[in-house]
C-alpha positions in Angstrom: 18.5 57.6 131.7 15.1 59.0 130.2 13.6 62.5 130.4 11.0 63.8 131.2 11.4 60.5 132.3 7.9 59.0 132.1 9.4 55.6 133.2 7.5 52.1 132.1 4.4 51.5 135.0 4.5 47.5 134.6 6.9 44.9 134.8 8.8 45.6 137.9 10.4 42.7 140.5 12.0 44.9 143.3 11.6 44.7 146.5 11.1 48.0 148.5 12.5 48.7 151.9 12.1 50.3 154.9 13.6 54.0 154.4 17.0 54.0 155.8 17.1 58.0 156.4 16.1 57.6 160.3 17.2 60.5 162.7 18.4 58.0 164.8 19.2 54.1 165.3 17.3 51.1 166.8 20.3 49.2 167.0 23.5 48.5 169.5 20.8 48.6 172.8 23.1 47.4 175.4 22.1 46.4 178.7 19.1 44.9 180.5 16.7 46.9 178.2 13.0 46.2 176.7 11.1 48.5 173.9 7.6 50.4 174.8 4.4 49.3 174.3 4.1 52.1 171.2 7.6 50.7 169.7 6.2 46.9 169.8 2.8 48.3 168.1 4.8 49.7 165.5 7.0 46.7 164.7 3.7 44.0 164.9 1.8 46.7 162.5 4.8 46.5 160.3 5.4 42.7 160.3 2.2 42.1 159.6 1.2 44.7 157.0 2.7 43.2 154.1 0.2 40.4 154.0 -3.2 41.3 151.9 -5.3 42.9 153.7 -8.2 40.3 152.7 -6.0 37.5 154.3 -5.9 39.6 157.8 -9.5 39.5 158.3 -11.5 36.5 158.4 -14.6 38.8 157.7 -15.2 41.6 155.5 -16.1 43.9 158.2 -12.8 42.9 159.7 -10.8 44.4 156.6 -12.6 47.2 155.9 -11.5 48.5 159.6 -7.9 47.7 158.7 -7.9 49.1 155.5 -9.0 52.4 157.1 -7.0 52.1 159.9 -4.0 52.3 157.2 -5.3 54.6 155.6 -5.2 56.5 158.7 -1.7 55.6 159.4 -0.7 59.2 160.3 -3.3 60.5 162.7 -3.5 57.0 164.2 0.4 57.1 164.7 0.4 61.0 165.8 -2.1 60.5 168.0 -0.1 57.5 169.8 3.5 58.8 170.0 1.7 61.9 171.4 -0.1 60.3 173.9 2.6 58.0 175.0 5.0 61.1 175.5 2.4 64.0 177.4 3.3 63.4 180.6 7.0 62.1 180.3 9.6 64.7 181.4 13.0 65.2 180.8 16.0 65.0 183.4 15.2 69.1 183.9 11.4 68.1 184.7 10.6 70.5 181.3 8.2 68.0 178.6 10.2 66.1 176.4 10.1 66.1 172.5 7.7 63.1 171.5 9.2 62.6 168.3 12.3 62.2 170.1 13.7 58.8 171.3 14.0 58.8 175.0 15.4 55.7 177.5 13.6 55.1 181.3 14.7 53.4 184.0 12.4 51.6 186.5 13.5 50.8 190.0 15.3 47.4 189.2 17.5 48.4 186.6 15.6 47.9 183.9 15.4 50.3 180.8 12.8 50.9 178.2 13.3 53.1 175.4 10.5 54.8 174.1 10.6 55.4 170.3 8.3 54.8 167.2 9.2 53.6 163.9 7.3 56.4 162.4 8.4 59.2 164.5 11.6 60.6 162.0 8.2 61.3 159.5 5.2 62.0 160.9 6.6 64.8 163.0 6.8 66.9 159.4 3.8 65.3 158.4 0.5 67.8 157.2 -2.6 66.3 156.6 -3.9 69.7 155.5 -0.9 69.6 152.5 -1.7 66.2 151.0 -2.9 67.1 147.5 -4.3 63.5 146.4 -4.9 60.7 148.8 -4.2 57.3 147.2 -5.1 55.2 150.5 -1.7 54.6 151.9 0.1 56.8 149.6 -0.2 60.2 149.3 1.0 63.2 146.7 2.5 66.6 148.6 4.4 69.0 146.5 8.3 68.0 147.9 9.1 69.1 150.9 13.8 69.5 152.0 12.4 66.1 154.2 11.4 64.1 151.5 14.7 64.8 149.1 16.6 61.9 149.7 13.7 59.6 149.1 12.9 61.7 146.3 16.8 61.0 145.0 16.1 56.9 145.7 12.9 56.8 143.7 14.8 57.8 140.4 17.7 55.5 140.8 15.0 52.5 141.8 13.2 53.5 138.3 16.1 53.1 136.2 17.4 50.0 137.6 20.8 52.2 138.8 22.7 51.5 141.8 21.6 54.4 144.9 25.3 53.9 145.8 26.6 54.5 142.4 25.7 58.0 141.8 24.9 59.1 138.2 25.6 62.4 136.1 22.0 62.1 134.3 20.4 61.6 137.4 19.3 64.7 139.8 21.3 64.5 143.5 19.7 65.8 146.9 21.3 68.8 146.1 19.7 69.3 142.9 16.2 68.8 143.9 16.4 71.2 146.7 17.2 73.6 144.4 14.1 72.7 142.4 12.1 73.2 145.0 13.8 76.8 146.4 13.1 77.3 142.4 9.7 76.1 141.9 8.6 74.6 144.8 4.9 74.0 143.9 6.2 72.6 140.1 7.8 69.4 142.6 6.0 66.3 143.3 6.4 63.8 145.8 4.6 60.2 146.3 5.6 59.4 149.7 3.9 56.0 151.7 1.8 57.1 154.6 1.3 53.3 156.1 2.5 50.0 156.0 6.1 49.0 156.1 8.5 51.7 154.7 5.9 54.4 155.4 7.5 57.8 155.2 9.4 57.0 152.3 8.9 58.6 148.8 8.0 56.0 146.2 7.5 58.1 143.3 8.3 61.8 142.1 7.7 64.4 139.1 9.8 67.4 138.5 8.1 70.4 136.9 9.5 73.8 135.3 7.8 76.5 133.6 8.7 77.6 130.3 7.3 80.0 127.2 8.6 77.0 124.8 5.8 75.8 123.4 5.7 72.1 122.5 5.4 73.5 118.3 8.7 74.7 118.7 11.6 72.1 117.6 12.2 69.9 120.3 15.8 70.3 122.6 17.7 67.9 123.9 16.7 67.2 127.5 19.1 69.4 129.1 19.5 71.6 126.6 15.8 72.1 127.6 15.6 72.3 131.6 19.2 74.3 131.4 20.9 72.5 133.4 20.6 70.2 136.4 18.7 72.4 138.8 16.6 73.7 136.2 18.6 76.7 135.0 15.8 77.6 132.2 12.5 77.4 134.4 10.8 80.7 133.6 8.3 81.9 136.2 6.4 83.3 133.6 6.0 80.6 131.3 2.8 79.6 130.1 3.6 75.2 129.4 4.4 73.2 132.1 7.6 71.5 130.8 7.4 67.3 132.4 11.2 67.3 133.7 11.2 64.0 135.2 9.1 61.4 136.5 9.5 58.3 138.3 8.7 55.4 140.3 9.6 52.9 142.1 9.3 49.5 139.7 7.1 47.4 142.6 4.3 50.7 142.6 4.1 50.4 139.0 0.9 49.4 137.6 -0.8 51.0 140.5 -2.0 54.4 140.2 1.2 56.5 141.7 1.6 57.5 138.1 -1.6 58.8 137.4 -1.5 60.3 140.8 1.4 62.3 139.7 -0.2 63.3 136.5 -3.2 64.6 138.1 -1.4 66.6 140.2 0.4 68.3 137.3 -2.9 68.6 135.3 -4.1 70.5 138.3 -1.0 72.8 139.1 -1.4 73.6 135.3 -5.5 74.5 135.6 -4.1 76.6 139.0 -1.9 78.4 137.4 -4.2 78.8 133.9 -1.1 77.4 131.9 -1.7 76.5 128.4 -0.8 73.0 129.1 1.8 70.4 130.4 4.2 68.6 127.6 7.3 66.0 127.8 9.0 63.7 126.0 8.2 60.4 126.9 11.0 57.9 126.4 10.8 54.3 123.6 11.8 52.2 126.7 10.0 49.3 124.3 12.5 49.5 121.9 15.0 47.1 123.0 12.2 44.3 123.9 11.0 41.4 122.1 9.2 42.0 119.1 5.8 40.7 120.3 3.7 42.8 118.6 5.2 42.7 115.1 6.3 38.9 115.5 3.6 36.0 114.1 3.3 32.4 114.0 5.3 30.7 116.1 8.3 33.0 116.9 5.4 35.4 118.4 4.3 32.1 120.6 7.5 30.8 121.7 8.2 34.8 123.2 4.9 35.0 124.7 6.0 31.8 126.4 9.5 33.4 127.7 8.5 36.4 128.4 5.2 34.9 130.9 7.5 32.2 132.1 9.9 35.2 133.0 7.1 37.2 135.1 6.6 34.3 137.2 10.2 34.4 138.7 11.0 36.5 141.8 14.6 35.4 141.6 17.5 35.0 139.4 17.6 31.2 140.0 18.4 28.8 137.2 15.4 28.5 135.7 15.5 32.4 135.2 18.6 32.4 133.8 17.8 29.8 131.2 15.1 31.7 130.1 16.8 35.1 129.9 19.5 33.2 127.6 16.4 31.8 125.5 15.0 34.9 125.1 18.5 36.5 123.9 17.4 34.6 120.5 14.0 36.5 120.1 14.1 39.4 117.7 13.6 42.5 119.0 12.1 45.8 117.6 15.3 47.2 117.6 16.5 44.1 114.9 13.6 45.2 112.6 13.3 48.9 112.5 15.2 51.8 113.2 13.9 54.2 116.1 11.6 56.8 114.3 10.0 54.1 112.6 9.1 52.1 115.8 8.4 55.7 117.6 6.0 56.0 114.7 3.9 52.6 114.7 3.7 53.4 118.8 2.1 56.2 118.0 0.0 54.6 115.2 -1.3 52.4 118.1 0.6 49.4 116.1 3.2 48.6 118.7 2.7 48.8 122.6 5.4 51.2 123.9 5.4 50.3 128.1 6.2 54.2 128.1 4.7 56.0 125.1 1.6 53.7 125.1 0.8 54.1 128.6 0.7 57.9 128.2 -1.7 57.8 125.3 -4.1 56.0 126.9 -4.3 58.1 129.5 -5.6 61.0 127.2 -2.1 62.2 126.3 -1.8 63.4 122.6 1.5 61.8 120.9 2.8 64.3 118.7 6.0 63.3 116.4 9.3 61.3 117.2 12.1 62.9 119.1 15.4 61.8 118.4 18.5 62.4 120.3 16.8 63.7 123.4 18.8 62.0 125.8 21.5 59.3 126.5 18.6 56.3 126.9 20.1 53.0 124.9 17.4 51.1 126.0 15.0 54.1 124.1 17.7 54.3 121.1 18.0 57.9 122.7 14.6 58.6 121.4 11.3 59.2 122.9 7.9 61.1 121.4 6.5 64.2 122.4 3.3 63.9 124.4 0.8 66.7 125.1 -1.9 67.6 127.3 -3.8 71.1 126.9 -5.4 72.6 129.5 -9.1 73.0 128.6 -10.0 76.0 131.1 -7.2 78.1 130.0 -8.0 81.3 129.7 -6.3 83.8 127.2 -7.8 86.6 129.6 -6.8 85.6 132.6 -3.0 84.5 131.8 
């Protein structure tokens, strides 16, 4: 997998779900049994959100209210499991838990259980520690709740099996010792409406470190120590990018620069020098489209927009997966450093490398054998970003 892991922000076909880490089941309800009024209003809210939110309304007025009514998801949601719960007592007459699932029983037999769908989150929610609203997703610093989100966002980036655990990539474990190390260096995009809300769909790891970016470049792990960031120096004066990542169906809209705004801000906090990574050549194995011509650089443009089209692996997919097995790829043409070098020449579009220079990252040099990354040929560039309000005084 990459480090740093600046992961590509386009191009992605999952699906994501609802978060599976719930306190406690909505399933098995035996009996004569219905759900609450707040459980139904949470399931509609949810069956309908994935719809635009244009195609709701028939009137503009109309979806500007339901845009801010997601956007309010947590208060809204507080406010109604709350509400629902004040004056339900438990079998000892003391005032039950509202973020707790609890059954009634009316006169005929009948039993409702009272639950919410949102409940197993927004009971450790803070509005007061969001650090940049998106509008339905939000960036906290991680908190222990959001860890095994966190854990899911990397494997969904790297296109790894969540029940396949990997040695390059950081477990539950790992990133709670991040945080116990350097809890405001962690980052966490988590969904605060809509289907799946309370899930993390993005991260950023952090670590301080009196490296500076001129030194020679480590090997990834060599770099962060080891896997719960061994080498993180409180002191430091860089902000070292240990990992970022998210899920492949946010990409493309704004989670990333989210992230990297929150980073550029911890490091103008904290009066760092600056923030630097590697950012991995996840280009290099793709289709030479912007060093192919004439009609081989046509007949891939074709492919690769026919490709984009598909949701499924059907046949048509496959076909064009096999056709595009024929198209020359970068990694047919040049070897790593050189590619690494025309990405940086603004020659080649690296999904990766590129992305980060156009958001005012400065590419430095070439970095080979960072990490185990085949689809990168190992390699990735060093990106920079110095903190223009850093003060030699005041460090």
């Amino acid at each position: 997998v990459g480090a740093s892991r600046e992961t590509p922000v386009e191009n992605g076909l999952q699906i994501a779900g609802v978060s599976a880490k719930r306190p406690y089941g909505l399933h098995n309800l035996r009996g004569k049994c219905h759900l609450s009024a707040q459980f139904k209003f949470d399931a509609i809210a949810l069956a309908r959100y994935p719809v635009e939110v244009e195609k709701l309304a028939k009137r503009e007025n109309e979806a500007d209210a339901l845009r801010q009514a997601l956007n309010n998801w947590p208060a809204i949601q507080k406010h109604l499991i709350e509400e629902a719960a004040k004056d339900a007592l438990d079998e000892d007459g003391n005032p039950r838990d509202p973020y707790e699932p609890y059954w009634t029983t009316d006169a005929d037999g009948t039993r409702t259980l009272h639950a919410s769908l949102d409940a197993w989150w927004i009971k450790d929610y803070d509005d007061s520690a969001v650090l940049i609203d998106l509008g339905g997703v939000s960036i906290f610093n991680t908190k222990p709740f959001h860890v095994g989100s966190v854990v899911q966002s990397i494997y969904e980036a790297y296109g790894v099996k969540y029940e396949n655990p990997s040695d390059g990539i950081f477990t539950e474990d790992d990133v709670l010792a991040h945080i116990e190390r350097f809890p405001e260096g962690q980052f966490a995009a988590q969904r605060t409406g809509g289907p799946g809300a309370g899930a993390c769909i993005g991260m950023a790891a952090t670590m301080r470190t009196s490296r500076p970016p001129t030194a020679p470049a480590l090997p990834w792990l060599d770099a962060i120590g080891d896997m719960r960031l061994g080498a993180h120096e409180p002191d430091g004066d860089w902000l070292y990018g240990v990992e970022m990542a998210v899920w492949p169906m946010y990409q493309g809209k704004g989670i990333g620069s989210g992230l990297y705004a929150a980073r550029f801000a911890l490091v103008q906090h904290l009066n760092l020098r600056g923030w630097y990574a590697v950012g991995m050549l996840m280009g290099y194995q793709a289709p030479a489209i912007d060093v192919l011509t004439g009609s081989e650089k046509k007949d891939a443009e074709e492919v690769l927009a026919n490709l984009k089209k598909h949701r499924s692996f059907n046949a048509s997919r496959n076909q064009e997966i096999i056709a595009l097995s024929g198209v020359a790829r970068y990694s047919d043409l040049m070897d790593v450093v050189e590619y690494g070098e025309r990405v940086i020449a603004g020659e080649i579009k690296d999904p990766t490398v590129t992305m980060q220079m156009n958001r005012g990252l400065r590419a430095e040099r070439v970095v080979t054998d960072y990490v185990d990354e085949p689809a990168a040929g190992d390699a990735g560039v060093l990106i920079v970003w110095e903190n223009p309000d850093y003060s030699a005084e005041g460090a």
